[in-house]
ROGU-557549 format. One record per residue: residue in three letters; x, y, z of N, C-alpha, C, O, CB in turn. Coordinates in steps of 0.1 Angstrom, whole numbers. Glycine has a CB too. Layout:
BEGIN
<site ALA; <X; Y; Z>; <X; Y; Z>; <X; Y; Z>; <X; Y; Z>; <X; Y; Z>>
...
***
This chain:
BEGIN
<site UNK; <8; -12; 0>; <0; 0; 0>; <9; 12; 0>; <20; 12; 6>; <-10; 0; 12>>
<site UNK; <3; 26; -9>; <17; 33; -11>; <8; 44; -3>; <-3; 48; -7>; <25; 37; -31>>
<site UNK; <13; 48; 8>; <6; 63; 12>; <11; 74; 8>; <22; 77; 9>; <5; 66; 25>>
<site UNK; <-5; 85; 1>; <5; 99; -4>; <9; 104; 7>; <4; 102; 18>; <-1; 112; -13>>
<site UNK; <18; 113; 3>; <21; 128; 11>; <10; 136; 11>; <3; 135; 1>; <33; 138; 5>>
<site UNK; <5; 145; 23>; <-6; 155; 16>; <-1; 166; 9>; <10; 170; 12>; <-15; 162; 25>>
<site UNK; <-7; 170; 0>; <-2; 180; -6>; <-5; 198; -3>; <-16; 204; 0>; <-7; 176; -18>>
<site UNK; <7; 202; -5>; <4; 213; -2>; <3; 220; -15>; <10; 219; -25>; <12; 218; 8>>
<site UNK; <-12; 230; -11>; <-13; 240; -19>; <-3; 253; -18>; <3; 259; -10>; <-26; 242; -17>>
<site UNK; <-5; 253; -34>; <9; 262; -38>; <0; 277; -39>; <-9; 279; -47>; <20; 255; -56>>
<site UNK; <4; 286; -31>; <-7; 302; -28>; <1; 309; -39>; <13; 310; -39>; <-5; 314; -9>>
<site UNK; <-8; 314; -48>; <1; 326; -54>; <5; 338; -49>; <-3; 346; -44>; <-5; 331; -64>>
<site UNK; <16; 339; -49>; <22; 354; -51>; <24; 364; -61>; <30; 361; -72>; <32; 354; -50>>
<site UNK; <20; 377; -58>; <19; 386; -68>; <31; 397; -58>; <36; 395; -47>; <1; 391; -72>>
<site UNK; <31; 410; -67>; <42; 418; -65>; <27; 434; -66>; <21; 439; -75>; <58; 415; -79>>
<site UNK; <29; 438; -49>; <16; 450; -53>; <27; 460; -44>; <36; 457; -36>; <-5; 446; -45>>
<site UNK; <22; 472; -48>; <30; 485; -42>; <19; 488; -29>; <7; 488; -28>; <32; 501; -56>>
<site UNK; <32; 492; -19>; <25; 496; -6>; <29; 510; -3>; <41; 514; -5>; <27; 486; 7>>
<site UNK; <19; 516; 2>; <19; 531; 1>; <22; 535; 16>; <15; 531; 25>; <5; 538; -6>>
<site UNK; <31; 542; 18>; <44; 540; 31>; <40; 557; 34>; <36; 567; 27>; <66; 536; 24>>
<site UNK; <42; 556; 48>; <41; 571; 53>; <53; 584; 48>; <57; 580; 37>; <41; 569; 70>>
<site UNK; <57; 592; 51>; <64; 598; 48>; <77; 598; 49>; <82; 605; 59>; <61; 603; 50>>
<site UNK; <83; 594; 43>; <103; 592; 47>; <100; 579; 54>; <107; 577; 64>; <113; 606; 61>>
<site UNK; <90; 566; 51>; <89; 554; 58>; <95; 544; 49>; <89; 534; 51>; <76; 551; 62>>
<site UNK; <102; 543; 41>; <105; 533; 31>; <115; 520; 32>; <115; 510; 26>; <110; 540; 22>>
<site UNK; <124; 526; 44>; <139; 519; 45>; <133; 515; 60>; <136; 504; 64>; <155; 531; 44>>
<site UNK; <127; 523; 68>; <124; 512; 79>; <115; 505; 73>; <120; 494; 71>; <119; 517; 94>>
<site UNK; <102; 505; 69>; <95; 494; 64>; <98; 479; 57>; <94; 468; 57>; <88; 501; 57>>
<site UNK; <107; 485; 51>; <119; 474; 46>; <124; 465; 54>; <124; 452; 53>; <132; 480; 41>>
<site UNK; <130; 472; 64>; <138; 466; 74>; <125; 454; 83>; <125; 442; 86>; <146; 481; 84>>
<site UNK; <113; 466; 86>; <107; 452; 94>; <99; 440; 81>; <97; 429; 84>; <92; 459; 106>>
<site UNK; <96; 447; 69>; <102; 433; 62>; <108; 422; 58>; <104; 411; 53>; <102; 433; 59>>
<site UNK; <121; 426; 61>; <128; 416; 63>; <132; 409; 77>; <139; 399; 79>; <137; 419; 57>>
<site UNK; <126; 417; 86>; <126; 409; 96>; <116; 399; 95>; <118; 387; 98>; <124; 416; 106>>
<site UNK; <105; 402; 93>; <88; 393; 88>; <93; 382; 76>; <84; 375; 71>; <72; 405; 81>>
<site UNK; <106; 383; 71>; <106; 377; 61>; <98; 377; 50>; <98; 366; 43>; <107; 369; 65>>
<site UNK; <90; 387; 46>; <82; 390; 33>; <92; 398; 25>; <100; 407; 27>; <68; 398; 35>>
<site UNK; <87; 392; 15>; <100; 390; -3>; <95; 410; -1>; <84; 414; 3>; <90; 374; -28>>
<site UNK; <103; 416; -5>; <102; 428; -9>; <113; 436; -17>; <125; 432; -17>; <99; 433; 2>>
<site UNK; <110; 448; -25>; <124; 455; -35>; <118; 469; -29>; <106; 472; -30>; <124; 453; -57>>
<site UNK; <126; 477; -25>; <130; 493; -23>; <140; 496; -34>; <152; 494; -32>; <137; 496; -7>>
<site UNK; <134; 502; -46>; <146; 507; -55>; <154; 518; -49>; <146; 528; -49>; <141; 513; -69>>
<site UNK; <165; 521; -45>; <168; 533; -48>; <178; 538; -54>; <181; 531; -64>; <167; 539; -40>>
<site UNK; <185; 546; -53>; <191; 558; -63>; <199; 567; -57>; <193; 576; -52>; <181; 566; -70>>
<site UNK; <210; 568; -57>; <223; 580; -50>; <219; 591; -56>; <212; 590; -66>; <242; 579; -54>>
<site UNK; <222; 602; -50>; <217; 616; -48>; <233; 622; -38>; <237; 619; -27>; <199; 616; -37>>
<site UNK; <238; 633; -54>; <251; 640; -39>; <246; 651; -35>; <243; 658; -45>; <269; 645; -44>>
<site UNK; <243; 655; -23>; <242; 667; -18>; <251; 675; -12>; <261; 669; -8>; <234; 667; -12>>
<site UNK; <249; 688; -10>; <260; 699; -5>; <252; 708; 9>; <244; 717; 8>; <263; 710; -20>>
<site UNK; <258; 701; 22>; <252; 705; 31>; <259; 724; 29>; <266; 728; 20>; <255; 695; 47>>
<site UNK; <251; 731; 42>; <255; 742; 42>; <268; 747; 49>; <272; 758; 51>; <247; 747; 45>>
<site UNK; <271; 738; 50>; <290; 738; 58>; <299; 735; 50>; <311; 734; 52>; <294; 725; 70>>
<site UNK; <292; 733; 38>; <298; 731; 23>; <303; 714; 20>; <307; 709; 9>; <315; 743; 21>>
<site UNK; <301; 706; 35>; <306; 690; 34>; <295; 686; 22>; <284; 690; 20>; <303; 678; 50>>
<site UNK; <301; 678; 15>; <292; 667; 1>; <290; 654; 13>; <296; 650; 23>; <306; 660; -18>>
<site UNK; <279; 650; 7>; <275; 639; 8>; <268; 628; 1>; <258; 633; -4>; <272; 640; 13>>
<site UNK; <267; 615; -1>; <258; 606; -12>; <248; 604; -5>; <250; 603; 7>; <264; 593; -16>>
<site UNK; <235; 601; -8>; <225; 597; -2>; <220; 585; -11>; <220; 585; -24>; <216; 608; 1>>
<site UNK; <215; 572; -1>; <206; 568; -6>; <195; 565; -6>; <191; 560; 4>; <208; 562; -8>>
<site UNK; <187; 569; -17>; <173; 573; -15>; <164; 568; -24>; <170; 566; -35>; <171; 586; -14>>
<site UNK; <149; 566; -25>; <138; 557; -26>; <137; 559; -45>; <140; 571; -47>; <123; 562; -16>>
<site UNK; <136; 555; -51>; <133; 559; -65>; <116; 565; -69>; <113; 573; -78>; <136; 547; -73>>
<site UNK; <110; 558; -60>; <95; 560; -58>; <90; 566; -44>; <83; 561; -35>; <88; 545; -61>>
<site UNK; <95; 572; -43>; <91; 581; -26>; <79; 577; -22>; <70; 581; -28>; <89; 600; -25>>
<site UNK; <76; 568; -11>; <63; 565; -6>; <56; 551; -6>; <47; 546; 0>; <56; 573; -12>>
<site UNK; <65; 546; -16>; <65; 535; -23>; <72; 522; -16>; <83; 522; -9>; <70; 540; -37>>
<site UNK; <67; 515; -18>; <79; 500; -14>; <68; 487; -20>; <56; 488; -19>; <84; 497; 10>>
<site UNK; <75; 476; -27>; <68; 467; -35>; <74; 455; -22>; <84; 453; -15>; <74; 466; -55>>
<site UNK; <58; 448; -23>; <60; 437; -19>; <52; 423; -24>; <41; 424; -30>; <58; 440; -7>>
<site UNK; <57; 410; -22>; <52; 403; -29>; <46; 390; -23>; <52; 379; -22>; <60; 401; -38>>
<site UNK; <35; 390; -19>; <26; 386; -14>; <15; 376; -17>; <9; 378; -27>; <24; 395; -13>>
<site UNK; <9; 365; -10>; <-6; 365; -16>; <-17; 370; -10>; <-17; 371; 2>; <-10; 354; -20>>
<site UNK; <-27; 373; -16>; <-40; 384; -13>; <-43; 383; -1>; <-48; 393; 5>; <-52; 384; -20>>
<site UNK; <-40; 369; 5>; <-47; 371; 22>; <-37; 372; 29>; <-41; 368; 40>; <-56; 361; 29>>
<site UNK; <-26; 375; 29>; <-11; 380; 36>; <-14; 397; 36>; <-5; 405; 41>; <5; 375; 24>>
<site UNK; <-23; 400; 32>; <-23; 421; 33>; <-20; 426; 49>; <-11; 434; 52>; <-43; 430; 29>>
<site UNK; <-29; 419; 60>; <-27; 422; 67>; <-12; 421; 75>; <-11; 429; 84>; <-36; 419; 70>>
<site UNK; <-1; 412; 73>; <8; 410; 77>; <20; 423; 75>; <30; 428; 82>; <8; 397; 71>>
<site UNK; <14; 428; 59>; <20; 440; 59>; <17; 452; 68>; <24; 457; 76>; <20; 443; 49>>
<site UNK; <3; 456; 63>; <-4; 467; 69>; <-2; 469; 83>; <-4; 480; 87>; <-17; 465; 68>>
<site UNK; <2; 456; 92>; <4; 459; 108>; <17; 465; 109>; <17; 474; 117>; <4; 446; 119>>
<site UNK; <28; 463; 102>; <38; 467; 102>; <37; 485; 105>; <26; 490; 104>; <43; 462; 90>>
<site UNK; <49; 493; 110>; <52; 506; 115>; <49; 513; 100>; <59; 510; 93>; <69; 507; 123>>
<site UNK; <43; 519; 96>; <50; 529; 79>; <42; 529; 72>; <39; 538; 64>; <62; 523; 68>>
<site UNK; <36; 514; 75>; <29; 509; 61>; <14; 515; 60>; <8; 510; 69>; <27; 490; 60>>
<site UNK; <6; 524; 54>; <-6; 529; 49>; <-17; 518; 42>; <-27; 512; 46>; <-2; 541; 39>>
<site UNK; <-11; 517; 33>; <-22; 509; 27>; <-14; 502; 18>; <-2; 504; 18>; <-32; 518; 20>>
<site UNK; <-20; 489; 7>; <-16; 485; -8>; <-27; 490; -13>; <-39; 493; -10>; <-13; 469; -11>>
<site UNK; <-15; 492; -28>; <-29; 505; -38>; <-38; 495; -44>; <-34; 485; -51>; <-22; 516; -55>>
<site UNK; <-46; 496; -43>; <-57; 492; -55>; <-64; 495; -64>; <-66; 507; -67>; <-63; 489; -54>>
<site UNK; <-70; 486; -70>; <-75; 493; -85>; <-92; 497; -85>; <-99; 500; -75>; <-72; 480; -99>>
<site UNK; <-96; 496; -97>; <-109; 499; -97>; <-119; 491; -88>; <-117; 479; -90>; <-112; 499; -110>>
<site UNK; <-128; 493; -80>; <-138; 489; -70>; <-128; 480; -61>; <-127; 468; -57>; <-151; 480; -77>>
<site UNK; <-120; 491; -61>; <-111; 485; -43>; <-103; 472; -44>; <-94; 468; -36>; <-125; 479; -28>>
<site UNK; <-107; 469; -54>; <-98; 453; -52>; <-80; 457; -60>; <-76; 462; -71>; <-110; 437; -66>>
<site UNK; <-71; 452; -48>; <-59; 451; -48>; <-51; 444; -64>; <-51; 433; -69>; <-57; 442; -34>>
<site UNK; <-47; 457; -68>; <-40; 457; -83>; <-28; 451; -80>; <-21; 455; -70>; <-36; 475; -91>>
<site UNK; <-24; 441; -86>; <-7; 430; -87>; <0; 440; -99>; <-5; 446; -109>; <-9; 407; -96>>
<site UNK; <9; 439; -95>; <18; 449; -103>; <28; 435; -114>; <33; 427; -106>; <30; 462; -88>>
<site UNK; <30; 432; -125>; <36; 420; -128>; <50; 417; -131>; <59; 421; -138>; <30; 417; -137>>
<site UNK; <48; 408; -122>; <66; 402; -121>; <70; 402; -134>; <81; 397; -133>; <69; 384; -116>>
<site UNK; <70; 406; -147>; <76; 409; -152>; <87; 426; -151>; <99; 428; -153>; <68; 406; -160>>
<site UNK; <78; 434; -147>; <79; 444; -146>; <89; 451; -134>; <97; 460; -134>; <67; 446; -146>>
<site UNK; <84; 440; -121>; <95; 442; -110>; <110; 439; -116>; <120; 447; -116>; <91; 431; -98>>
<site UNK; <111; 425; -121>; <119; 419; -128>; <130; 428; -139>; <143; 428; -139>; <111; 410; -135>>
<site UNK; <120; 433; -146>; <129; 443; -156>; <131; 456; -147>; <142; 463; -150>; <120; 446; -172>>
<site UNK; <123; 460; -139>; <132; 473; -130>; <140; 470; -122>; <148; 479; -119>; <125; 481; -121>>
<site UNK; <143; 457; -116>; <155; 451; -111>; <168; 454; -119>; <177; 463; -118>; <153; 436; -110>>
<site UNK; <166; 444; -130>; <179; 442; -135>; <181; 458; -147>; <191; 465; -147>; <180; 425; -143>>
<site UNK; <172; 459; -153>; <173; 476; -157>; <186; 484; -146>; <198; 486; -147>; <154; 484; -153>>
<site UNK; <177; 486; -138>; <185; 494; -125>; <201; 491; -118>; <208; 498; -110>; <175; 491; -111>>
<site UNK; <203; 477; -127>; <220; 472; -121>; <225; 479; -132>; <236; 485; -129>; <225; 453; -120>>
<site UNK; <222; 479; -145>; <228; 485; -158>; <230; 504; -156>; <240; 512; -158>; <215; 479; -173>>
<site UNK; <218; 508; -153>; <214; 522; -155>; <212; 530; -141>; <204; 526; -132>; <200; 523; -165>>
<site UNK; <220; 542; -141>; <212; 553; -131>; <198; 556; -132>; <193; 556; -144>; <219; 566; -131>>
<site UNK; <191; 560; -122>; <177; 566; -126>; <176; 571; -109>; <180; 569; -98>; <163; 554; -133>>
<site UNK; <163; 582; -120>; <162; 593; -106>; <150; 597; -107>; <146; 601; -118>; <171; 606; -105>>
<site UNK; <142; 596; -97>; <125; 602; -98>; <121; 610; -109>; <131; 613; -117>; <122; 613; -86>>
<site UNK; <106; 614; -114>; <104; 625; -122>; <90; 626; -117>; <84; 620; -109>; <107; 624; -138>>
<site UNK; <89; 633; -122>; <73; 639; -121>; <66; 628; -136>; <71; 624; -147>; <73; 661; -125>>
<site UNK; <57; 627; -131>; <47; 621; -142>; <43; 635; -149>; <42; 646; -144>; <33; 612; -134>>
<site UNK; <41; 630; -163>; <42; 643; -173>; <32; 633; -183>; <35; 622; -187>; <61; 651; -180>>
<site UNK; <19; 642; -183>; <14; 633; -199>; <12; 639; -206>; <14; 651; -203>; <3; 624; -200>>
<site UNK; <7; 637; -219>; <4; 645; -229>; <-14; 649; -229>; <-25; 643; -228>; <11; 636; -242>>
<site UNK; <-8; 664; -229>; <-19; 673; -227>; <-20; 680; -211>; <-29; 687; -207>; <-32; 664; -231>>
<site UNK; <-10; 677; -205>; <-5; 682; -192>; <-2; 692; -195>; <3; 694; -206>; <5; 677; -186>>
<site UNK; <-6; 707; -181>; <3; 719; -182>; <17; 712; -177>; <16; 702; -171>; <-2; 733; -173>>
<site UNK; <31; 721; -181>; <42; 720; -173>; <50; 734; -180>; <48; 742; -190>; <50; 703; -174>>
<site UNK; <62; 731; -165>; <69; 744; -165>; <81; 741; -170>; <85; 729; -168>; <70; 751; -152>>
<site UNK; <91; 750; -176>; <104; 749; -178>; <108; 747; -170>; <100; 751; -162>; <110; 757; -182>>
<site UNK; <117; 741; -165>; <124; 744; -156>; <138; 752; -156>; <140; 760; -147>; <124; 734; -151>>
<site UNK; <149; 752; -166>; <157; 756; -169>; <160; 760; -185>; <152; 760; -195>; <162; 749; -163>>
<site UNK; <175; 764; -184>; <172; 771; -200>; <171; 783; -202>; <170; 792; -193>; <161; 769; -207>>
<site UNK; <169; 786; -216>; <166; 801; -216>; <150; 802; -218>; <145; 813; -214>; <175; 810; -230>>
<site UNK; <145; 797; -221>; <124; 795; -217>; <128; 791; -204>; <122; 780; -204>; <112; 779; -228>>
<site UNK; <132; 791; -192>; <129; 786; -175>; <118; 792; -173>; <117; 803; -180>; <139; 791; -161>>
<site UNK; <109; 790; -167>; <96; 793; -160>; <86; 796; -171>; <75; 801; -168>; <97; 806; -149>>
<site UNK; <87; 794; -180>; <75; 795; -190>; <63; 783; -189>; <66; 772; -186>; <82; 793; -206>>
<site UNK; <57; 785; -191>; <46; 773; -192>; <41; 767; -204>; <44; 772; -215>; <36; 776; -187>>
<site UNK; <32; 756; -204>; <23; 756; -215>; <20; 738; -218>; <26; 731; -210>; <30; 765; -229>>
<site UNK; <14; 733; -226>; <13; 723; -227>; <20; 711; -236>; <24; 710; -248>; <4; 725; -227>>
<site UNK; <19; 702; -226>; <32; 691; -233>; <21; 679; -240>; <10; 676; -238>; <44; 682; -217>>
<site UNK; <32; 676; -250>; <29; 673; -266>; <40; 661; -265>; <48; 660; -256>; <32; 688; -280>>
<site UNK; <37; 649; -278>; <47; 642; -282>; <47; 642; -295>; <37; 641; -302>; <48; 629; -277>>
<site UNK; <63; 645; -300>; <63; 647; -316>; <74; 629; -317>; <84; 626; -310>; <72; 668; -325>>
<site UNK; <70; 626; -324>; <82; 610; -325>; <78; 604; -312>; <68; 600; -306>; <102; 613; -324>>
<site UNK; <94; 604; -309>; <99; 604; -298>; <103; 615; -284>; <107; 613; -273>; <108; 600; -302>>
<site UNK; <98; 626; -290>; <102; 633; -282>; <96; 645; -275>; <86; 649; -282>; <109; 636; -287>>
<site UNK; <97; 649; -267>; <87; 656; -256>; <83; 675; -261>; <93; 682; -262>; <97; 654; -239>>
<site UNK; <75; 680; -261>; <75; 693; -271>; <67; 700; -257>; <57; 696; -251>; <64; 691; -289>>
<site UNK; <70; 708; -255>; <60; 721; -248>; <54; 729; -254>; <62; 738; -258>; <65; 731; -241>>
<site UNK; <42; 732; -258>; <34; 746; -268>; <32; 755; -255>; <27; 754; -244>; <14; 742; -278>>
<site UNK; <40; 765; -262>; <39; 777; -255>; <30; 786; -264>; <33; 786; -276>; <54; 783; -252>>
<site UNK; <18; 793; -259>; <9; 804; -259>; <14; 821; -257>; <18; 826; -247>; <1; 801; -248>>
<site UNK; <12; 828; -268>; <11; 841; -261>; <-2; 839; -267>; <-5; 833; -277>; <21; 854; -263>>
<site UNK; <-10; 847; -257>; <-27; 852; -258>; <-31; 859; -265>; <-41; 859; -272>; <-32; 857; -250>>
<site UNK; <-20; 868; -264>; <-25; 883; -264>; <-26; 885; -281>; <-33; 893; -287>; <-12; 895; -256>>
<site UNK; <-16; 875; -286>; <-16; 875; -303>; <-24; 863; -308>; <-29; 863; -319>; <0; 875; -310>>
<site UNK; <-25; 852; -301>; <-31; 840; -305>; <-24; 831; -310>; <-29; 822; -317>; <-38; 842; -313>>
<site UNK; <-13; 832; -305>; <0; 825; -310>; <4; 813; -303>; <3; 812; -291>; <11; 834; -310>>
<site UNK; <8; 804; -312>; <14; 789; -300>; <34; 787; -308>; <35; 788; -320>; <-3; 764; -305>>
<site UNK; <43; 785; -302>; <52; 775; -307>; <57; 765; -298>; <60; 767; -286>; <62; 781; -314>>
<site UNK; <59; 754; -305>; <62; 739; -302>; <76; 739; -298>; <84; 738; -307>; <60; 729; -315>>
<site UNK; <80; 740; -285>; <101; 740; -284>; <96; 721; -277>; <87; 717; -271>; <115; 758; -263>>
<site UNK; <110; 715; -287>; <114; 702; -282>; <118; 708; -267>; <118; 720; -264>; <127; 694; -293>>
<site UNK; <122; 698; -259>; <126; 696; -245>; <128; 685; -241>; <123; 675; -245>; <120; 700; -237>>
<site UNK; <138; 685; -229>; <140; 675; -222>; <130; 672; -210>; <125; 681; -204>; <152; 676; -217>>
<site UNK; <127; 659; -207>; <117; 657; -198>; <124; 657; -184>; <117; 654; -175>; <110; 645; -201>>
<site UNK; <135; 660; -182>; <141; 661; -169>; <142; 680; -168>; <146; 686; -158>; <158; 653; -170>>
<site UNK; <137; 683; -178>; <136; 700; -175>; <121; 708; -174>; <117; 719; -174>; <144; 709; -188>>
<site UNK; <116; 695; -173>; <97; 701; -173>; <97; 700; -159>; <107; 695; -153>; <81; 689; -181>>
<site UNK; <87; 705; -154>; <75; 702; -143>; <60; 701; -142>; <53; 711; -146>; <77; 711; -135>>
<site UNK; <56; 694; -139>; <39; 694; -138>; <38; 707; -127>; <45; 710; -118>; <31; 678; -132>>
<site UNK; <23; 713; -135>; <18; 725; -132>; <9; 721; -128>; <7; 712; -135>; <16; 735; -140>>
<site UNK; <0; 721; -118>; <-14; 721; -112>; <-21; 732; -114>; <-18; 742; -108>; <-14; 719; -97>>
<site UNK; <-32; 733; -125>; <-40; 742; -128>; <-50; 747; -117>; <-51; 740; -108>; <-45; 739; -138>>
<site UNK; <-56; 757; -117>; <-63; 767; -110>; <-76; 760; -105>; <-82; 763; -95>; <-66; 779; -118>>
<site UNK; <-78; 750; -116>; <-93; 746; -115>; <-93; 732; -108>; <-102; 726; -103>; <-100; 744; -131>>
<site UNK; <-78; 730; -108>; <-76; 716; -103>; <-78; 721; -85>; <-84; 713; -77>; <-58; 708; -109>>
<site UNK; <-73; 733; -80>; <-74; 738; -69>; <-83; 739; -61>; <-84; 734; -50>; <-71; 747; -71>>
<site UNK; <-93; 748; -69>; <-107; 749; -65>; <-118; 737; -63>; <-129; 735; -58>; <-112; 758; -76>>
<site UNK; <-108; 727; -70>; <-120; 713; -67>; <-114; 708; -57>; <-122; 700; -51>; <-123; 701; -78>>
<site UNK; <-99; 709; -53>; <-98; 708; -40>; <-104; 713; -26>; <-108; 707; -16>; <-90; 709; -40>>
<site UNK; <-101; 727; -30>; <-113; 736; -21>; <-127; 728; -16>; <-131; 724; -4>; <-119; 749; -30>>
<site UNK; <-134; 728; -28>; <-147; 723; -28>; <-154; 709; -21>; <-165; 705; -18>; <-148; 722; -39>>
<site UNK; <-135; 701; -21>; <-140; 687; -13>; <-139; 688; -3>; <-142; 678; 5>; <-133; 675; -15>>
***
């Protein structure tokens, strides 16, 4: 008579972003790996120049707020008790969005090859600002021609628009007026 083994069911794991309190990223990490849950904190050196003129390297979050963990769906709470941790994001009607191991995977190994450094999310049909240059502080709305990132700048007063190519490390997102007032309003 051959007796089975029981079998254990195999739980999926997915990879979902947890939304971390403020400057909570590297301790949250840490009591993750104490809890032993699989997790990635990207980050990214930064030299700064205190005001005593000393330099220093920092290392810091690529996604500020952010920390990915990989989990299955009824493990949430294991995170959430943790010190930092706010919430995991989810998607439409509340239910918890998996972010796909492909994607962790290629920002892993991406990130051993290449520097990278925060940006602002910029889409097309967004206001944004110069930031530098000889247009700095101009505004207007961002466009894609090819490949490449365009600001239409406005004067009013003539009815006029032109298209300057730019770098997307020299924009900023603008928060319009109206976007304001519906803050107000909530």
């Amino acid at each position: 008579m051959h007796l089975m083994e029981p079998t254990q069911e195999i739980i999926p794991r997915h990879w979902f972003a947890v939304y971390t309190q403020s400057r909570h990223e590297k301790s949250l990490a840490k009591y993750l790996d104490h809890r032993k849950i699989e997790h990635y904190l990207p980050l990214y050196s930064s030299k700064r120049k205190w005001s005593d003129g000393s330099r220093v390297t920092l290392s810091l979050p690529l996604f500020p707020g952010y920390v990915f963990v990989r989990i299955a769906r009824d493990e949430r709470v294991r995170v959430l008790t943790l010190p930092g941790a706010l919430q995991i994001i989810t998607g439409t009607g509340g239910e918890l969005s998996p972010i796909a191991d492909s994607m962790i995977a290629t920002l892993r190994d991406g990130l051993l090859e290449r520097d990278a450094q925060p940006h602002p999310l910029l889409t097309e049909g967004q206001r944004a600002r110069i930031r530098s240059g000889a247009l700095a502080g101009m505004e207007g709305i961002v466009i894609r021609h090819k490949s490449n990132l365009r600001v239409v700048l406005t004067i009013e007063m003539i009815m006029r628009s032109i298209a300057v190519e730019v770098n997307g490390e020299d924009l900023e997102p603008v928060i319009s007026p109206w976007y304001d007032d519906l803050q107000e309003s909530a």
